[in-house]
N, C-alpha and C positions, 0 to 999 in steps of 0.2 A: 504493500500500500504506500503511495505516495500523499503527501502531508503537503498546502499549499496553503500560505499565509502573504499576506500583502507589506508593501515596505513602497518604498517612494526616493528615485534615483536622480541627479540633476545634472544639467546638461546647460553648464553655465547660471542663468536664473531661470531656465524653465524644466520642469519638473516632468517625469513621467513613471507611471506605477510597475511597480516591479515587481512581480511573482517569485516568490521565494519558497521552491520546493524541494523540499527534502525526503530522501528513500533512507533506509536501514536497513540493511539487510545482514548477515552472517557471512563471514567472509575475512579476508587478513586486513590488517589495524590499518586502517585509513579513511583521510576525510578528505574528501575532494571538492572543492567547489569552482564549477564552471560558467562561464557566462560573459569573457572580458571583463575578470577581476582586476583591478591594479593591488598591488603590494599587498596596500594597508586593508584591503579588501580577504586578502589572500590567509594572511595574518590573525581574520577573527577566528581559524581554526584553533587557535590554543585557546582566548579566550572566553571561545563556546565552549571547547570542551571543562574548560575550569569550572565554569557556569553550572553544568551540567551535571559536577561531583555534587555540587550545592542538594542537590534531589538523590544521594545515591545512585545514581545512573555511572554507567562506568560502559565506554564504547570505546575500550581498547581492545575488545575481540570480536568488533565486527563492521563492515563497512559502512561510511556514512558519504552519501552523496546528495549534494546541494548543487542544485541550477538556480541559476537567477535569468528570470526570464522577462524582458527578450533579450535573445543571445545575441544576439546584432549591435547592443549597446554597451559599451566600455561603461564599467561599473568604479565608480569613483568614491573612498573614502570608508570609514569606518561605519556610517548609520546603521546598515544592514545586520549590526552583528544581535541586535535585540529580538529580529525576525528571524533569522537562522534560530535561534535558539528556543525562541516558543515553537517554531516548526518542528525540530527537533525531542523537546518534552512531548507535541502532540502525538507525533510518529514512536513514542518510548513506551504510550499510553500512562505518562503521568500527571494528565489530566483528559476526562472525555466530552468533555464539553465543545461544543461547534464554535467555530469562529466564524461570525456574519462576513458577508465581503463587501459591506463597508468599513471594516476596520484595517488600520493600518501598524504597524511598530514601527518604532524610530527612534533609535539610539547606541550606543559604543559601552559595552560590555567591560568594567574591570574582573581581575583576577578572583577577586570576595563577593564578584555578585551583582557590585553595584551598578546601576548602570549612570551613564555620566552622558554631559552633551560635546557635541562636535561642531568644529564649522560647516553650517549650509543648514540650520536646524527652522532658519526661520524663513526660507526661501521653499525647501521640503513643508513648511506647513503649508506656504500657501499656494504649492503645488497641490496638496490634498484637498483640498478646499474646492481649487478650481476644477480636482477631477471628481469629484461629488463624493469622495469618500464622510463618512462621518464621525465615527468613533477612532482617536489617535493616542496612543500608549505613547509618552517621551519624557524624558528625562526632565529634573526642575533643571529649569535655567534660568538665573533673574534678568537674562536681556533680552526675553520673550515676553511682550506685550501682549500677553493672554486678555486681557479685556478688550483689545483689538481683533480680534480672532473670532468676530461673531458669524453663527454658523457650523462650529465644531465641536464637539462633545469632548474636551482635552481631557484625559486622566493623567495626571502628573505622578510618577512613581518613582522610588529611588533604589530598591532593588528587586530583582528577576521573580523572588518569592510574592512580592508583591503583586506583581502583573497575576502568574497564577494565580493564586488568590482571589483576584477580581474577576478574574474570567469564571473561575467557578462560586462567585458570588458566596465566597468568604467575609469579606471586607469591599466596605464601601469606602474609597479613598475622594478624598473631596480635592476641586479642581487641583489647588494648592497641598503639597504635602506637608508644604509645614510655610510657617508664615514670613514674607517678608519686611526684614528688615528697609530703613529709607538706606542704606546705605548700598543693599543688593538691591532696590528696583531701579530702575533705569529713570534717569529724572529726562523728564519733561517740562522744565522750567525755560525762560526766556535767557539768551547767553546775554551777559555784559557787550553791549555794542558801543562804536563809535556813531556821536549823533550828527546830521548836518547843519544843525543850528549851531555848531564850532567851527565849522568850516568859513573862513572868512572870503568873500568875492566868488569869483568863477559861476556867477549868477547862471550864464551862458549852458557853461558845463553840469548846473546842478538841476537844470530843465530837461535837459540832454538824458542824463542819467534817470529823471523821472518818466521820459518816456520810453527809454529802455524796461525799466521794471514792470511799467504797465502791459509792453508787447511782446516782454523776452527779446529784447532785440540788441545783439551784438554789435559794440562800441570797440571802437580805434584812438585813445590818447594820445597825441606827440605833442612835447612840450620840452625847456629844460630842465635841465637838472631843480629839482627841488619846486618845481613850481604848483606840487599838489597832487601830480598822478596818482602817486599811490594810494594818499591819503583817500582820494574822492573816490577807487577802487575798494578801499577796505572799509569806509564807510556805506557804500554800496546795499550790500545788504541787509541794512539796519531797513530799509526804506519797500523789502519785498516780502510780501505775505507769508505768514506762516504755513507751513505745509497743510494739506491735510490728512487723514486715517492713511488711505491709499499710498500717498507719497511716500511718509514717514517709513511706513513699510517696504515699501522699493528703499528706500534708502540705507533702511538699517539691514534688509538681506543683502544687500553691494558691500557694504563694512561688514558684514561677519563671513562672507566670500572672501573678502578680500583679508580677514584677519586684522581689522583695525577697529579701534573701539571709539563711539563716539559719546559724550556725554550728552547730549543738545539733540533731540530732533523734532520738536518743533520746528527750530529755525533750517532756513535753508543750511545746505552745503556750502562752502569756500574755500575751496581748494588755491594754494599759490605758488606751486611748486618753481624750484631755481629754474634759471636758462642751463643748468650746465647736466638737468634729467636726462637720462637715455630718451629714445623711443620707447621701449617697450615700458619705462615706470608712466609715461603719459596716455601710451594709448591702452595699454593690457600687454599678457603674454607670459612667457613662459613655457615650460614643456605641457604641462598643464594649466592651462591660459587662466590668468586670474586679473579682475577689474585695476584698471590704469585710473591717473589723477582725471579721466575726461567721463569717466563712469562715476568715480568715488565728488563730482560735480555733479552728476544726476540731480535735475530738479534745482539747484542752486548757479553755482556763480564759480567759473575758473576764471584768474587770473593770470595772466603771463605779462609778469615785468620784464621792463627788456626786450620784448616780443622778438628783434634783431636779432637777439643774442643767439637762439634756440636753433638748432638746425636747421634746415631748408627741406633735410626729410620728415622731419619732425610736424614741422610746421602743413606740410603737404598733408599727411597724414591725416588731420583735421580736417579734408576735405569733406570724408562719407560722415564722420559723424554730424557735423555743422549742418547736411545738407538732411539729412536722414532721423536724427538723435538717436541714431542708435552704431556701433560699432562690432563687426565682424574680423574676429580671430583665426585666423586659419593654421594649425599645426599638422604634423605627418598623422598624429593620431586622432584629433579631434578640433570638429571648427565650433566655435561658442559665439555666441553674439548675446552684448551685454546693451543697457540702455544706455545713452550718452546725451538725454537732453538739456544743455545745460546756455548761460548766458556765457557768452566769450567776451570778458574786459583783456582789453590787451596796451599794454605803455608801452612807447620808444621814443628816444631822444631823436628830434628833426635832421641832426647829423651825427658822425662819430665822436667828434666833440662833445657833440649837446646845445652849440651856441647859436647853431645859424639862425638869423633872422631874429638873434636878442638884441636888447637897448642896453644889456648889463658887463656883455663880454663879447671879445673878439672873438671871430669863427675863424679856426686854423683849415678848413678844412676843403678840399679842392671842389669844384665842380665833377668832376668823375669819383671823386670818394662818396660826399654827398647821394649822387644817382645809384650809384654801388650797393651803399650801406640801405636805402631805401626799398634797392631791389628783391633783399632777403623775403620779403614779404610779396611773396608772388604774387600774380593777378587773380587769376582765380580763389587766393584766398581773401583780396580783398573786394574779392566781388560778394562775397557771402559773410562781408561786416555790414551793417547796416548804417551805423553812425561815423563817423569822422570829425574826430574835435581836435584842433588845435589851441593849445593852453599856452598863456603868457605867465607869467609870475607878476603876482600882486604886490600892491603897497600894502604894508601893513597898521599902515599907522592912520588908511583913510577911515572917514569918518563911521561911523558902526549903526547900523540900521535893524531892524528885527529881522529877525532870521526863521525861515520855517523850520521849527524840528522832523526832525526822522519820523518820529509817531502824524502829523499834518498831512507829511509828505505819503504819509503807506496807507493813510486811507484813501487821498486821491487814487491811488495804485489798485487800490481792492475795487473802487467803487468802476472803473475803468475795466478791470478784471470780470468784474461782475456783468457789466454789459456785453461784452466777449462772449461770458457763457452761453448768457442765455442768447446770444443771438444766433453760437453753432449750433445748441441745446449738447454741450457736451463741454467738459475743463480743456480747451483747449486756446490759445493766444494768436493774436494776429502773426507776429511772426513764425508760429508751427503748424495754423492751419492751413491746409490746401489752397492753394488761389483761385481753383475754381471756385471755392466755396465766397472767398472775398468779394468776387467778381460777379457772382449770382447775389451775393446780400447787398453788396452795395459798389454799386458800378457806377466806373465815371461818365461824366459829363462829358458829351462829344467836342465842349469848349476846353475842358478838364485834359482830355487826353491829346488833344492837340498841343497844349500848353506844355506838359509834358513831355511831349515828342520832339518837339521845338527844343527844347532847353538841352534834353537828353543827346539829341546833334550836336551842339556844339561842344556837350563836357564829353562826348564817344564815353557814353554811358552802356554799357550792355542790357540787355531783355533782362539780366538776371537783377544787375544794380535799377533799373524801373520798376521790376514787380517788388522791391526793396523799398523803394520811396512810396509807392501806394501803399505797403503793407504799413510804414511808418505814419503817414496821413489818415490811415483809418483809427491808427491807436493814438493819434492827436486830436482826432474826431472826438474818441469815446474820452478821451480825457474835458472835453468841454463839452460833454452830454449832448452831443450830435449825433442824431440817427444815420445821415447820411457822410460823407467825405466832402470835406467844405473847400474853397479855393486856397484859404490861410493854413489851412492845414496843409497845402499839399506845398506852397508857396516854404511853410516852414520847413516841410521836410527835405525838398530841396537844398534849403540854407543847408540842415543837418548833415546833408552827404558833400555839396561843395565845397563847406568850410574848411574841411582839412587836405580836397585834392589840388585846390587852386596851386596852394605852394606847390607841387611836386609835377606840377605842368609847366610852373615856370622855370623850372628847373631843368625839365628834361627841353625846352624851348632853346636855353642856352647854350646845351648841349649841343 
């Protein structure tokens, strides 16, 4: 008789159910398990067996074979070892109770029984979730937001004895095995941010940045040295809505993939990683592909100071996720594709200096270094920015006027956000939704796109940078509570994309 229990295997962030059957038969001392196991997969064979003295069971005299089906699938990771081993007591007859097939197991098995969590635990839930399973045996973890999880029947157990137990309605184990401390639950409080009511001038730039947050729409700084880039980057996302259920959840399965722990998930992501990263810490990879800084920015905000600095493969690279939000790994063994929606802030100094075109410092720097150093930032990537700002450095001493806080600024953002939704009828932003969709809800003006057309001529704007400036004009729209795309809107968004290439046309002129 063959013994078949359900478990749940990932395939990057998407999940798919695993049949975990086990045979026993009489035969010389071995446990086999087949199915493209990797390693650690290979490995639950001690710790089952350990498991398994736990009940007086002793299967050193006779064979134990374990499929994990489907065999087609490279089995990744320790979760399976809790399914092996209830399959295993089933198949011993150490208990005779049916297991429904909506139930699932899922967790990593110690030597004494216990069973403990692994990475991928919260991505595996909500694989089961999505595949209609109901009832989930898993280990306590306090960085599982079980109150987030509605929908599943969780039994939380800490060892093997346990799960029996409950299957033959022994013990009734309540969701929580034992209660959490504030120190083990996962806080969902607001992180300490920087506010833009400290930020002094750069009026220009701080409108700029509020219509980035309302449309998701990706911004280009060049300025000099010290004139605020960073600063109006890291304060950034003080000014963009907090997640929601869904989100938070893509976010914290990409950091427990990725093995990183985050305190904060209400607030967006911000990722800032150096210019001097590989490719592969930005986009993903490895021999087993795991989320890059452009995933672990999911739903949030990557930064790239420097933007120059970073490679030119690097930089390319950004191409599918920017265009797509989502990023595709391809290895000898396995291709994964992880989410990548995220806003692209990126800084660089106008030359290698840093000085061209200041009033504060001489520019060392030639007419061909200049074009050179600009050119790192290929065409096509700056066809998929949406903003272009060029920053001066302020006075600091001019006279001081009230300032809108960060909290001012993020409701305009929400209330903007909000008419977006309901106008796809879905969470989605002028900049990620479709353009058909733009272009059916609200279509230009035959005077609109003429205007348009005209201007796009002279700056040799491409199709791609136009459907850019409309998608910016409709989220300047919804920011002054316009159902339609108004002329000033589109007049601004213009400004928005001109303002930073004028310089770099006069430059390649002199050339």
């Amino acid at each position: 008789m063959t013994v078949n229990v359900s478990s749940i295997g990932l395939k990057g962030l998407e999940g798919y159910r695993v049949h975990v059957q086990v045979r026993i038969s009489p035969g010389k001392e071995s446990m086999v398990i087949v199915g493209l196991p990797d390693a650690s997969v290979k490995e639950s064979r001690e710790r089952v067996i350990a498991a398994l003295s736990h009940f007086g069971e002793d299967v050193t005299d006779q064979k134990v074979v374990v499929n994990l089906s489907p065999p087609e699938q490279k089995k990744n990771g320790p979760l399976f070892d809790l399914a092996i081993a209830i399959a295993s007591l089933k198949e011993l007859k150490v208990f005779k109770e049916e297991i429904k097939q909506d139930t699932a197991f899922i967790g990593t098995l110690a030597l004494d029984g216990t069973i403990e969590s692994a990475e991928g635990l919260l991505p595996a839930l909500l694989a089961a979730k999505a595949l209609g399973l109901k009832l989930l045996y898993i280990p306590d973890d306090p960085w599982i937001p079980i109150n987030m999880l509605q929908g599943l029947e969780l039994v939380v157990v800490n060892h093997i004895k346990e799960v029996v137990q409950h299957i033959q309605g022994q013990q009734s184990l309540s969701f929580l095995s034992k209660p959490r401390t504030k120190k083990q639950a996962p806080q969902f409080s607001e992180a300490v941010q920087k506010d833009f009511c400290h930020v002094i001038g750069h009026e220009q730039a701080k409108r700029a940045l509020e219509i980035a947050a309302a449309g998701e729409h990706n911004v280009l700084m060049s300025g000099p040295p010290g004139c605020g880039k960073s600063l109006l980057a890291e304060t950034f996302p003080s000014i963009l809505p907090s997640l929601t259920n869904q989100a938070q959840l893509e976010v914290m399965s990409l950091y427990q993939i990725a093995g990183e722990k985050r305190s904060y998930f209400q607030t967006v992501p911000y990722r800032h990683p150096h210019h001097s990263a590989s490719s592969t810490a930005i986009i993903g990879g490895g021999s087993s592909p795991r989320p890059g800084e452009i995933s672990l920015a999911h739903r949030g905000v990557l930064f790239l100071d420097e933007i120059g600095e970073f490679t030119k493969k690097t930089l390319d690279m950004l191409r599918q996720p920017l265009e797509t939000g989502e990023v595709t790994i391809s290895r000898a063994h396995s291709t994964v594709t992880y989410p990548s929606s995220f806003i692209l802030i990126g800084a660089m100094n106008p030359c290698p200096c840093g000085y061209f075109d200041s009033h504060h410092h001489y520019c060392t720097c030639s007419v061909k270094q200049i074009q050179s150093y600009r050119n790192r930032l290929s065409g096509p990537i700056q066809d998929r920015i949406d903003i272009l700002l060029s920053l001066k450095s302020i006075n600091l001493d001019q006279p001081s006027k009230v300032q809108e806080t960060s909290t001012e600024i993020r409701n305009q953002v929400e209330y903007a956000r909000l008419r977006q939704f309901e106008r796809y009828q879905s969470e989605i932003t002028n900049a990620k939704v479709p353009f058909e969709q733009i272009s059916r809800t609200s279509p230009l003006t035959n005077e609109q796109q003429r205007m348009l057309t005209n201007v796009a001529v002279k700056q040799n704007w491409s199709n791609r940078v136009q459907i850019k400036i409309i998608r910016l004009a409709r989220t300047i729209s919804d920011l002054a509570g316009e159902s339609r795309i108004t002329d000033n809107a589109i007049w601004e968004a213009m400004t928005l994309r001109r303002s930073g290439s004028s310089k770099q046309q006069s430059i390649a002129r002199e050339t």
